[in-house]
Steps between C-alpha positions, in 0.01 A plus 500: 500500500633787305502627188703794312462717197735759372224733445128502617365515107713250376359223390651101446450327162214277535274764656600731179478276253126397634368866490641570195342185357123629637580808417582411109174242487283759619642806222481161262145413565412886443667561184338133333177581665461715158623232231233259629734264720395506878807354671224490820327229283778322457730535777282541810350169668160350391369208680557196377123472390532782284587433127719786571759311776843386400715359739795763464287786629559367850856670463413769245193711680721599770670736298188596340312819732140593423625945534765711595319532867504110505922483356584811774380352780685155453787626381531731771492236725687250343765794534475572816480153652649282205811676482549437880422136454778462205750661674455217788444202292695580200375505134375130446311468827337781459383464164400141549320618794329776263387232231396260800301737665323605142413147422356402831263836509388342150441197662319600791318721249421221282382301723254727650387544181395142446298501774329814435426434143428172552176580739384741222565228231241338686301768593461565134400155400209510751415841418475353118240224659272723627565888391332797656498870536597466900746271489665701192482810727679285789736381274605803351542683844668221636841471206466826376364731788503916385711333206160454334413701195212659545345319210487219664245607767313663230450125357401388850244706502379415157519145565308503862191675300504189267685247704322190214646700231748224311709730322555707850547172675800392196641855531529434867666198483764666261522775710601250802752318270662826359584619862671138598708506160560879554639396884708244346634699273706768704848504520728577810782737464769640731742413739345589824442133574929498480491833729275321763772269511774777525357663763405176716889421440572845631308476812623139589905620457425868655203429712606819719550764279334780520265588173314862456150476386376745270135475648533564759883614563565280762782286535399139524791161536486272192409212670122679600483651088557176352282343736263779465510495096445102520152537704387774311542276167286197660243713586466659135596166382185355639293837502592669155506211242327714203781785551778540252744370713670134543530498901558162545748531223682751748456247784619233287814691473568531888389138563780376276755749562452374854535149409785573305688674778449235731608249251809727461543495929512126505693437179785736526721556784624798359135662402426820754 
């Protein structure tokens, strides 16, 4: 398989076009941040228990990034690897790939979702039959972790000296139902989930070639990163679930841009 490019910065349409898009909704969400209007609330995905949720953000919040750190790093590779990827498949199967890739790392990411929230949904209902200070204090470590404001632990406290107290015992309930509704209530933004995808796509085409880590700078094939990348995002998947970060979102990306290519292998006789 080869590919060619008339010089090493250029870059082909779709890949453009998709970084200039990310790059215009993040300078957009700035500059309306001030008039009131937080395109993050709108654009970036709620779950579908959220009063927030509309079904277009499954497209829309992966242009949508969270910083610049967050837009650099995806763009970046989306550049680097994308741009490869187009010039082999052409325009339209790489950008369906790109949107494919995007909505199954929201569906993975959805999914988990349901599960998780749906164990505290009914965590919180039997917390709400039969409050207390300790299982408050287990709760709170458990879905928000060092996430806690230190408030909180204050009112622990308060409430284990008079753990009969009824307005305590109402206050913790609340305090129980406020951190489900604030859990459903977070949106997902970015494209990395699309990225995952890129770079799974990457190492299946170029499994051989060589990559340079930064940390450390050691050349590695891209067959051993991707596969590398992938285990290291089950393990925080499964390890990490209060972090700010959608990992099974980014493993929903690889699973489907697998999928996808192997649909391509059997479909096409012309497909690499």
């Amino acid at each position: 398989m080869q590919f060619r490019s008339s010089s090493p910065f250029a870059m082909p349409p779709v890949v453009k076009n998709l970084i200039m898009i990310n790059v215009v909704m993040l300078v957009a969400t700035w500059a309306l941040k001030s008039t009131g209007l937080d395109l993050t609330e709108k654009l970036g995905l709620y779950y579908p228990g959220s009063s927030n949720f509309r079904p277009y953000q499954l497209v829309t919040h992966i242009f949508m990034h969270a910083s610049f750190g967050h837009l650099f790093f995806n763009m970046f590779a989306l550049y680097m690897f994308g741009k490869v990827l187009e010039m082999v498949w052409g325009p339209k199967r790489f950008l369906i790939y790109f949107l494919v890739t995007g909505l199954g790392a929201a569906t993975l990411h959805l999914f988990v979702n349901y599960l998780e929230l749906s164990h505290v949904a009914r965590t919180v209902e039997a917390f709400s039959n039969t409050p207390s200070p300790e299982l408050l204090a287990t709760f709170v470590k458990t879905n928000l972790g060092s996430q806690a404001a230190p408030w909180v632990q204050d009112f622990i406290n308060q409430w284990s000296d008079s753990p009969g107290n009824p307005a305590l015992t109402q206050k913790g309930i609340d305090i129980v139902q406020q951190i489900f509704q604030q859990k459903i209530n977070i949106p997902t933004v970015g494209a990395s989930g699309a990225v995952f995808g890129i770079l799974l796509a990457f190492g299946v085409l170029f499994p051989n070639t060589e990559l340079m880590l930064l940390f450390p700078p050691v050349p590695i094939k891209a067959k051993y990163f991707v596969m590398g990348y992938g285990l290291i995002e089950v393990y925080l998947g499964f390890t990490q679930s209060n972090s700010n970060v959608a990992h099974f979102a980014h493993l929903g990306g690889m699973l489907f841009g697998y999928m996808l290519i192997r649909y391509w292998n059997v479909s096409s006789k012309d497909f690499y």
